[in-house]
TORLOTI-948607 format. One record per residue (C-alpha): residue in three letters; x, y, z. Coordinates in pm, 1 decimal, padded with zeros to 6 digits. Example, Ala and Ser with C-alpha at 12.3 -4.5 7.8 and 13.67 -1.06 7.14 Angstrom:
% TORLOTI-948607
<zaba resn="ALA" x="01230.0" y="-00450.0" z="00780.0"/>
<zaba resn="SER" x="01367.0" y="-00106.0" z="00714.0"/>
% end
This chain:
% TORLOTI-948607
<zaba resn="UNK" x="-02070.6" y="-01438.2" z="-05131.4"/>
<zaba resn="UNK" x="-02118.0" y="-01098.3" z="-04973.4"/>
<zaba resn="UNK" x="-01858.1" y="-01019.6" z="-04735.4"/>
<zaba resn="UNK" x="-01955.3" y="-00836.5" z="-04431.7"/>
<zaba resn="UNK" x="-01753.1" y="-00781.5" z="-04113.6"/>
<zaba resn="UNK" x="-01918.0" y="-00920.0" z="-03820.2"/>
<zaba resn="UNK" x="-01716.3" y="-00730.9" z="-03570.1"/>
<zaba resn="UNK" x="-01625.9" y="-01118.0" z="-03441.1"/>
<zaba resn="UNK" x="-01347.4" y="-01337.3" z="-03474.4"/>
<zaba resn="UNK" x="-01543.6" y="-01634.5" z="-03444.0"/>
<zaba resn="UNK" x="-01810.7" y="-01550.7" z="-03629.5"/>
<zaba resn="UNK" x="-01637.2" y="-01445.9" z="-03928.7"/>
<zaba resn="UNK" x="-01450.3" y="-01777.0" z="-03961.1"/>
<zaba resn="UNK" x="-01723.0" y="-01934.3" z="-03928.3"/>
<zaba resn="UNK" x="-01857.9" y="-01795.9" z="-04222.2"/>
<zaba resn="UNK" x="-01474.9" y="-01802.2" z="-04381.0"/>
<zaba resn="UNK" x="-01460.5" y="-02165.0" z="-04307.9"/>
<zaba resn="UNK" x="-01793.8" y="-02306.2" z="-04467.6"/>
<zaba resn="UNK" x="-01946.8" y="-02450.7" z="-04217.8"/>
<zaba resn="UNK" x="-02266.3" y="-02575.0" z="-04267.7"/>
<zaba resn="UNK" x="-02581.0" y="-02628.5" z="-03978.7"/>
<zaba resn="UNK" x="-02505.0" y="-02950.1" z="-03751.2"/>
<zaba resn="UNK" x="-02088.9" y="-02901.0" z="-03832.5"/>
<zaba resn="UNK" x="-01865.8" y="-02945.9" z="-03519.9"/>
<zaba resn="UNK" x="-01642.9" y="-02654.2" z="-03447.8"/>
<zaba resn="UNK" x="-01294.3" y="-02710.0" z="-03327.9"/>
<zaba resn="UNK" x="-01201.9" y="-02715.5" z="-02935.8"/>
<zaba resn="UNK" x="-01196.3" y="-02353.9" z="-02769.8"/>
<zaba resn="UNK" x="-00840.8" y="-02450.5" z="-02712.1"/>
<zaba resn="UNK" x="-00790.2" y="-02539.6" z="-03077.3"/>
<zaba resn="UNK" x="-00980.6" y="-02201.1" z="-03153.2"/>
<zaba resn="UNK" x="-00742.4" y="-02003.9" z="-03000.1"/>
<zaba resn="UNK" x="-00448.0" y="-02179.7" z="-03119.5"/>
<zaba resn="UNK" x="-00271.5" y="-01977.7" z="-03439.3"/>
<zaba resn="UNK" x="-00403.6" y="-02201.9" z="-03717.8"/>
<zaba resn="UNK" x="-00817.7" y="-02055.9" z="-03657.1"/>
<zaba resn="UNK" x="-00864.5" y="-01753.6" z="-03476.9"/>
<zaba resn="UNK" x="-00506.7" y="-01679.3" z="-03285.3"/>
<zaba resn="UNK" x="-00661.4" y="-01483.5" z="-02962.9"/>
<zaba resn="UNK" x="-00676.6" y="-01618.1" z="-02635.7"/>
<zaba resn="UNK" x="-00904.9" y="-01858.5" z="-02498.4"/>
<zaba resn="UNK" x="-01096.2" y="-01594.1" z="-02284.7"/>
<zaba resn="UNK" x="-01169.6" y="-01409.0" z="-02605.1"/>
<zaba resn="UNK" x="-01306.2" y="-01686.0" z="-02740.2"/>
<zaba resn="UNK" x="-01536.8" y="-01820.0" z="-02485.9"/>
<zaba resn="UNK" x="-01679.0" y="-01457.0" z="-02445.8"/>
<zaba resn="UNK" x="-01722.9" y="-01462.5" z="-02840.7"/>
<zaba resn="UNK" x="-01868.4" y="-01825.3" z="-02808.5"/>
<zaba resn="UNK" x="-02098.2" y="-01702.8" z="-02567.5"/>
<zaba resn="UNK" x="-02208.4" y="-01416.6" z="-02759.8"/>
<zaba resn="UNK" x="-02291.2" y="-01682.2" z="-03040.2"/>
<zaba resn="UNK" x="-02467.3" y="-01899.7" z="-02831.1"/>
<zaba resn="UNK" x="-02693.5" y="-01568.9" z="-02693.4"/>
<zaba resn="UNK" x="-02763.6" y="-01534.9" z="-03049.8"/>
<zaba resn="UNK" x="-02862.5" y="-01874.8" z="-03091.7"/>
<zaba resn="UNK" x="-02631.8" y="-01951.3" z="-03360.2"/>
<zaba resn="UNK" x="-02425.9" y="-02240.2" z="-03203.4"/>
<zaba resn="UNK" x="-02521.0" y="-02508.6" z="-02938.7"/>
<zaba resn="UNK" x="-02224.7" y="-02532.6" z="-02644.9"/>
<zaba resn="UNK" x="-02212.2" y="-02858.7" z="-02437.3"/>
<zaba resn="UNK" x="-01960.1" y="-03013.1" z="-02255.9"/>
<zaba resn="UNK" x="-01957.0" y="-03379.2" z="-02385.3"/>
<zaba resn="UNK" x="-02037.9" y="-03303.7" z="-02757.3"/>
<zaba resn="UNK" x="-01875.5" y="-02968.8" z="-02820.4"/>
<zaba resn="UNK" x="-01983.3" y="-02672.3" z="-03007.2"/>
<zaba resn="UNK" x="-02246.7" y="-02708.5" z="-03260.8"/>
<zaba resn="UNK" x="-02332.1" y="-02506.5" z="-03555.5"/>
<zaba resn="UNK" x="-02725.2" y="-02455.7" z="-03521.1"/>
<zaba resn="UNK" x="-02954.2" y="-02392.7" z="-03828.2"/>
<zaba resn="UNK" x="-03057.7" y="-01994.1" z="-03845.1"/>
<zaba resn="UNK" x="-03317.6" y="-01853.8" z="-03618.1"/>
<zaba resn="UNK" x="-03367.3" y="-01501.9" z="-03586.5"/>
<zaba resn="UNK" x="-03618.4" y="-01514.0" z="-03291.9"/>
<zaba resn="UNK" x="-03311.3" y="-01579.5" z="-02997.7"/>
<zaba resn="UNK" x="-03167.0" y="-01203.6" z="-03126.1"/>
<zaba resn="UNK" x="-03472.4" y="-01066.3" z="-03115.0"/>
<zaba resn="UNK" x="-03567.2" y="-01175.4" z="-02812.1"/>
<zaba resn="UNK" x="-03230.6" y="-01092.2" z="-02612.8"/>
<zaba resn="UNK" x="-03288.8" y="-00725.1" z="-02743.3"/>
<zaba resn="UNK" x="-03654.8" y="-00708.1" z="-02662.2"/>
<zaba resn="UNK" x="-03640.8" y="-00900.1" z="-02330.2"/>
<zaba resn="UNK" x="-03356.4" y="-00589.6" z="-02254.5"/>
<zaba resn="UNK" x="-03596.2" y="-00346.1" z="-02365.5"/>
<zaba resn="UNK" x="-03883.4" y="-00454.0" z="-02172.3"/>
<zaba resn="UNK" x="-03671.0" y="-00481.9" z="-01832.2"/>
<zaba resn="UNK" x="-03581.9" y="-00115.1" z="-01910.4"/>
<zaba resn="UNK" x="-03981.6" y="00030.7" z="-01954.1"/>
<zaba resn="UNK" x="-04246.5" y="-00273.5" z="-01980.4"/>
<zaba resn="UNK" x="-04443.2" y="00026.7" z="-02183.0"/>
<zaba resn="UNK" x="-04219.7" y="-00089.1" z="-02500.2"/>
<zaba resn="UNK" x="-04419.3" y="-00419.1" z="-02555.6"/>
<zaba resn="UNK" x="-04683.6" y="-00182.8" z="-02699.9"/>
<zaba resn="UNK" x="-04479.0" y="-00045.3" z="-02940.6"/>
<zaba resn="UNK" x="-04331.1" y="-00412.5" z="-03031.4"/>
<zaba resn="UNK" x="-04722.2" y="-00532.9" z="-02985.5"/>
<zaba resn="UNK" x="-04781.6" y="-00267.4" z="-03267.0"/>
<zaba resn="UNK" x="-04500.3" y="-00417.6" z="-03490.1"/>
<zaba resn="UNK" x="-04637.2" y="-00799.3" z="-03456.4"/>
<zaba resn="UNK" x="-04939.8" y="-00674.5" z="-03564.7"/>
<zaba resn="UNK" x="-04827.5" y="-00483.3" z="-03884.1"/>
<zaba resn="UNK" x="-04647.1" y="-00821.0" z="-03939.5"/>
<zaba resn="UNK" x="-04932.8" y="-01009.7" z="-03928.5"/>
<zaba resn="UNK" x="-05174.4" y="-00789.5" z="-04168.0"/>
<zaba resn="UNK" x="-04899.7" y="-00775.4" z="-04428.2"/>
<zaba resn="UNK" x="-04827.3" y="-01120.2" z="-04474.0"/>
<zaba resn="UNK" x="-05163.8" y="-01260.4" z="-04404.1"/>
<zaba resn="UNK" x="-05263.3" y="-01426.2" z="-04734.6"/>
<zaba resn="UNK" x="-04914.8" y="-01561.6" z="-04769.4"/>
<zaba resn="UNK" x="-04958.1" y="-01741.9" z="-04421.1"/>
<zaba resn="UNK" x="-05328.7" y="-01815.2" z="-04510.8"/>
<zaba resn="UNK" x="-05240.3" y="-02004.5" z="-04876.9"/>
<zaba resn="UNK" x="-04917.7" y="-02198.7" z="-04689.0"/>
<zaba resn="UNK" x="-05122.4" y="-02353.6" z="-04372.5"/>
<zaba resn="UNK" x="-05067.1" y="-02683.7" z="-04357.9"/>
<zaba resn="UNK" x="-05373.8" y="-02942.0" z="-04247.4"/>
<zaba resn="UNK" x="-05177.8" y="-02981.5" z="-03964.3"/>
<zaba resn="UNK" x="-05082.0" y="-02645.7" z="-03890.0"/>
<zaba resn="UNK" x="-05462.7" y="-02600.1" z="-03899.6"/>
<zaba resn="UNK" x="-05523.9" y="-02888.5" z="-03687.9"/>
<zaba resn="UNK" x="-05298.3" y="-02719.5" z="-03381.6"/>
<zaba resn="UNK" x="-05530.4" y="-02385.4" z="-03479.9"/>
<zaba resn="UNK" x="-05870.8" y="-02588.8" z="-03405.5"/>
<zaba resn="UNK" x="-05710.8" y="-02800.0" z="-03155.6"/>
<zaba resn="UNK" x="-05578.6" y="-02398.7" z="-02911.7"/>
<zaba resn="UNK" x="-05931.6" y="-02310.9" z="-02997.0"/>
<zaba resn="UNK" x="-06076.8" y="-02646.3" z="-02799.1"/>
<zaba resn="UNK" x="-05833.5" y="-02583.3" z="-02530.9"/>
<zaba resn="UNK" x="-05902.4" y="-02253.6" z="-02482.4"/>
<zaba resn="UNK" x="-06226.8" y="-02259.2" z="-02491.8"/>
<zaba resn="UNK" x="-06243.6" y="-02568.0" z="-02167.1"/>
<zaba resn="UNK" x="-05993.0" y="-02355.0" z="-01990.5"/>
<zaba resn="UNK" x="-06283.6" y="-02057.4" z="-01980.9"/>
<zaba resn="UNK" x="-06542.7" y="-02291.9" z="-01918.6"/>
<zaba resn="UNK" x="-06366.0" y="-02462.3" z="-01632.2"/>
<zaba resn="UNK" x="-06423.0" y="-02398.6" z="-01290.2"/>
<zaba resn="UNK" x="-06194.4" y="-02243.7" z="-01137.6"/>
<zaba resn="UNK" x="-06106.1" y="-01981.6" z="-01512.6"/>
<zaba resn="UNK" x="-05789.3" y="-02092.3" z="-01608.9"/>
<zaba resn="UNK" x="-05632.4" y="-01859.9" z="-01885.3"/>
<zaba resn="UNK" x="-05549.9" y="-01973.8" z="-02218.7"/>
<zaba resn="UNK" x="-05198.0" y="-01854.8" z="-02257.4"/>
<zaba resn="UNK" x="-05030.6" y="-02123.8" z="-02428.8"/>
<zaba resn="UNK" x="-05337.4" y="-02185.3" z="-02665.5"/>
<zaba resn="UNK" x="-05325.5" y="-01786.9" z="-02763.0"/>
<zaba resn="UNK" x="-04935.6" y="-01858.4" z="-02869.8"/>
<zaba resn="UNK" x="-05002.3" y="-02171.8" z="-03019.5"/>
<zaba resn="UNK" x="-05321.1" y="-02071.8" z="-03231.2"/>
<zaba resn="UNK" x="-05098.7" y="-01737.0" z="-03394.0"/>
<zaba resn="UNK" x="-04756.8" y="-01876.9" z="-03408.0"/>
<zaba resn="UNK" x="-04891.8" y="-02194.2" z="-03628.4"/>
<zaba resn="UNK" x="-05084.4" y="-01981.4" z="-03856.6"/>
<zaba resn="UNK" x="-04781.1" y="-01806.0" z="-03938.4"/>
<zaba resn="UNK" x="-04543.7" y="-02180.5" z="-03939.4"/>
<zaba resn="UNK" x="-04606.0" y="-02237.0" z="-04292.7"/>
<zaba resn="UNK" x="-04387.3" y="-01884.3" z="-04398.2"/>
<zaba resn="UNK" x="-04136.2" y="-01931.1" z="-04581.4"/>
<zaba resn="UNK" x="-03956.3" y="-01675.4" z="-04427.1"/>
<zaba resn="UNK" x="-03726.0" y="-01668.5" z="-04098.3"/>
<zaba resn="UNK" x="-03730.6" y="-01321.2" z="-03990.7"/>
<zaba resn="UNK" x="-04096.4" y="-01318.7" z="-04005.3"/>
<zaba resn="UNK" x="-04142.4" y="-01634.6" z="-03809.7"/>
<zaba resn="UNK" x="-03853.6" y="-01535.3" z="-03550.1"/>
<zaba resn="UNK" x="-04049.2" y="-01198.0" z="-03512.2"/>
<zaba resn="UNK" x="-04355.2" y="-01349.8" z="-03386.9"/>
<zaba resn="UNK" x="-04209.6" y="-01605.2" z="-03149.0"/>
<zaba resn="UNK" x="-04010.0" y="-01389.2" z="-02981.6"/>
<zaba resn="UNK" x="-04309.6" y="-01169.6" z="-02973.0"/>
<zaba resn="UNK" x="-04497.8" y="-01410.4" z="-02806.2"/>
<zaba resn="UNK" x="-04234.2" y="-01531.5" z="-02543.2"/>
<zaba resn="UNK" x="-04227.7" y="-01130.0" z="-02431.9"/>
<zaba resn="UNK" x="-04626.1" y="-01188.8" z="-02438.4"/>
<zaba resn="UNK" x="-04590.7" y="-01514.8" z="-02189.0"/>
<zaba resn="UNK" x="-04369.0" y="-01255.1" z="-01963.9"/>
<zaba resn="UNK" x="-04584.0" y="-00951.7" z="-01965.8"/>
<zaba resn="UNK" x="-04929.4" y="-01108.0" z="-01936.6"/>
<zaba resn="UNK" x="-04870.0" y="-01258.6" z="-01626.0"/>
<zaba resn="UNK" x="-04844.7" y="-00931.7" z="-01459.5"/>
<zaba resn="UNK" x="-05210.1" y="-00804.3" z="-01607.8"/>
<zaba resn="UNK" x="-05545.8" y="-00895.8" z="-01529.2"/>
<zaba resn="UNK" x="-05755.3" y="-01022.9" z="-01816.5"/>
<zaba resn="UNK" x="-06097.3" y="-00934.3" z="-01805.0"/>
<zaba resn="UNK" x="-06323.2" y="-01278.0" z="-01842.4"/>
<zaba resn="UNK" x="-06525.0" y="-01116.5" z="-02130.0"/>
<zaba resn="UNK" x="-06231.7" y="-00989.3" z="-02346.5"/>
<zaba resn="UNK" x="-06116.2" y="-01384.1" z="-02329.5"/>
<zaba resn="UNK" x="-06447.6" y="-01491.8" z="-02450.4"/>
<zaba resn="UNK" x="-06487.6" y="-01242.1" z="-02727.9"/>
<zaba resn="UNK" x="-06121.6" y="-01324.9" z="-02814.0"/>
<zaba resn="UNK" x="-06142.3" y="-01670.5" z="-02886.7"/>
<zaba resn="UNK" x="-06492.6" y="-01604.0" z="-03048.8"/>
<zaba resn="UNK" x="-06270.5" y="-01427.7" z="-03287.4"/>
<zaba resn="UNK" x="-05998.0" y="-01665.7" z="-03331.3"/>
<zaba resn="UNK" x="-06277.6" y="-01971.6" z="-03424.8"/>
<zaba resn="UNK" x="-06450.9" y="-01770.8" z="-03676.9"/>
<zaba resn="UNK" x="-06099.9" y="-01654.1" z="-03848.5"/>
<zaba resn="UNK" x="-06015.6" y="-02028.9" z="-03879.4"/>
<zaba resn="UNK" x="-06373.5" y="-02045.2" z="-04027.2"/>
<zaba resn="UNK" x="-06309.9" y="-01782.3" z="-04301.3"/>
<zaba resn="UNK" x="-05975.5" y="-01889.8" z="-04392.2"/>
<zaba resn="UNK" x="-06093.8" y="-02265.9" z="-04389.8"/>
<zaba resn="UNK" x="-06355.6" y="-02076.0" z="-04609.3"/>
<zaba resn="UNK" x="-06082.8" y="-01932.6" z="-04804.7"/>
<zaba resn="UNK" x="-06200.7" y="-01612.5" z="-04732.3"/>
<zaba resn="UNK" x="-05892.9" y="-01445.2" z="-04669.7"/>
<zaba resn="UNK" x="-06001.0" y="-01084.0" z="-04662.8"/>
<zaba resn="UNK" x="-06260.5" y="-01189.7" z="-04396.6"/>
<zaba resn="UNK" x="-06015.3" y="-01365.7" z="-04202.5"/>
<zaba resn="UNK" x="-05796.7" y="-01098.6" z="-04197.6"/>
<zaba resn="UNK" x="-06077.0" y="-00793.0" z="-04120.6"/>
<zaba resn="UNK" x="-06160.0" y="-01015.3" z="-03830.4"/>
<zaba resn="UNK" x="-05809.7" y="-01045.6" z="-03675.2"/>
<zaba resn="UNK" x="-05755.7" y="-00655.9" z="-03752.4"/>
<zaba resn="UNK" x="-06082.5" y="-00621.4" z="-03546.4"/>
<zaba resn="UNK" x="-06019.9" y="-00861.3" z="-03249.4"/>
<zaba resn="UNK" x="-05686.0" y="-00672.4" z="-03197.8"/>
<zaba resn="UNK" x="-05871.7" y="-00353.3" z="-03119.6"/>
<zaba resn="UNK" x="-06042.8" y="-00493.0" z="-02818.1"/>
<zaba resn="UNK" x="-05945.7" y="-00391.6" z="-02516.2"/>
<zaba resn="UNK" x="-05679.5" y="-00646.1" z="-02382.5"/>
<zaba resn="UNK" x="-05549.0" y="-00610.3" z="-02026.1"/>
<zaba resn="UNK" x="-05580.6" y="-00409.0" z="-01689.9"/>
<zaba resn="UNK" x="-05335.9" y="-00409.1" z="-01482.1"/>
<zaba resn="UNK" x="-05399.7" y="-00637.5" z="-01183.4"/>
<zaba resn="UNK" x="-05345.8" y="-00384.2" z="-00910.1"/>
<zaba resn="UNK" x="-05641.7" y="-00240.1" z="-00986.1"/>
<zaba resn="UNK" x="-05855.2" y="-00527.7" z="-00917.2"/>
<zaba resn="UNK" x="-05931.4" y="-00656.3" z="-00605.9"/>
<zaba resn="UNK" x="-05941.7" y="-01107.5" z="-00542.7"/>
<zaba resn="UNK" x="-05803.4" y="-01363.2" z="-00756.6"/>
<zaba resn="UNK" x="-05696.6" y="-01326.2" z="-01144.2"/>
<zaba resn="UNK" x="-05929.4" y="-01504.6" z="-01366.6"/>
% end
């Protein structure tokens, strides 16, 4: 095993210790004590909350504190969402990124879709589309999330995975605050049904040249310049 100082007390005896997703950790008082960590109990609730920030252990008062199974998206997300309160502009640059992400492993998510991984795909598409068609608009937020994030479920690989969630919870935070034009959301999800065609299809390549494409659109305008109700 690599050893690697994470600049924690907790953490690293964790990791010392063994223990394994699900595992119980001792008491904060039994932390503290000399025979685990040996600091005081404040520096171990400030250390347990840092953990539990980072997703990495569940903290409740009746069961204790739980080791959780790795999930990169609640770090990511505590950084972005910090980011974005500082200058909003950064979800670009992080919108960039997700995209990147998406081109490069886009066969690898293609090949590894599940039937019902697919099914949630077809299912966001439906949705999305009676949420347009509806009177009054209603806009298909969740269904945008949900169509994207389970395309990418089937990747065997965390960090990917945690990028694009927590890419898509600053998404749910930013797009409320923008208008979206009613003919971007049509052409959108035009999109999104005929790159579940192609990769149903197993055309990959077409799949992909069509997601490349829809991301080009124009997206958002900001709401103040508009004058009535948001679509």
């Amino acid at each position: 095993m690599v050893q690697i100082n994470l600049r924690s007390d907790l953490l690293n005896y964790i990791i010392a210790e063994g223990y394994e997703p699900g595992d119980s950790l001792p008491s904060i008082k039994e932390l503290a004590g000399p025979e685990h960590l040996g600091i005081s109990i404040s520096k171990v609730r400030e250390q347990l909350e840092v953990a539990r920030a980072l997703g990495l252990v569940d903290v409740r008062s009746r069961t204790g504190t739980r080791l959780r199974e790795f999930d990169f998206a609640p770090a990511v997300r505590t950084a972005l969402f910090y980011a974005l309160a500082q200058d909003a502009h950064r979800f670009e640059a992080f919108h960039d990124l997700r995209i990147g992400i998406e081109v490069s492993f886009w066969e690898d998510a293609c090949r590894s879709l599940s039937v019902q991984c697919e099914a949630q795909m077809r299912d966001a598409i439906l949705e999305a589309q009676r949420k347009l068609n509806s009177h009054p608009v209603h806009i298909p937020l969740a269904e945008h999330r949900k169509f994207h994030l389970a395309l990418f479920a089937g990747i065997n690989n965390p960090f990917v995975y945690g990028m694009l969630e927590a890419y898509w919870d600053a998404y749910d935070q930013v797009a409320a605050n923008h208008y979206a034009d009613y003919d971007y959301l049509q052409r959108v999800w035009t999109y999104h049904a005929n790159i579940l065609n192609a990769i149903k299809e197993e055309e990959y390549e077409v799949a992909k040249a069509l997601f490349i494409e829809h991301t080009r659109l124009r997206r958002y305008q900001h709401a103040a310049t508009h004058n009535g109700d948001q679509k």
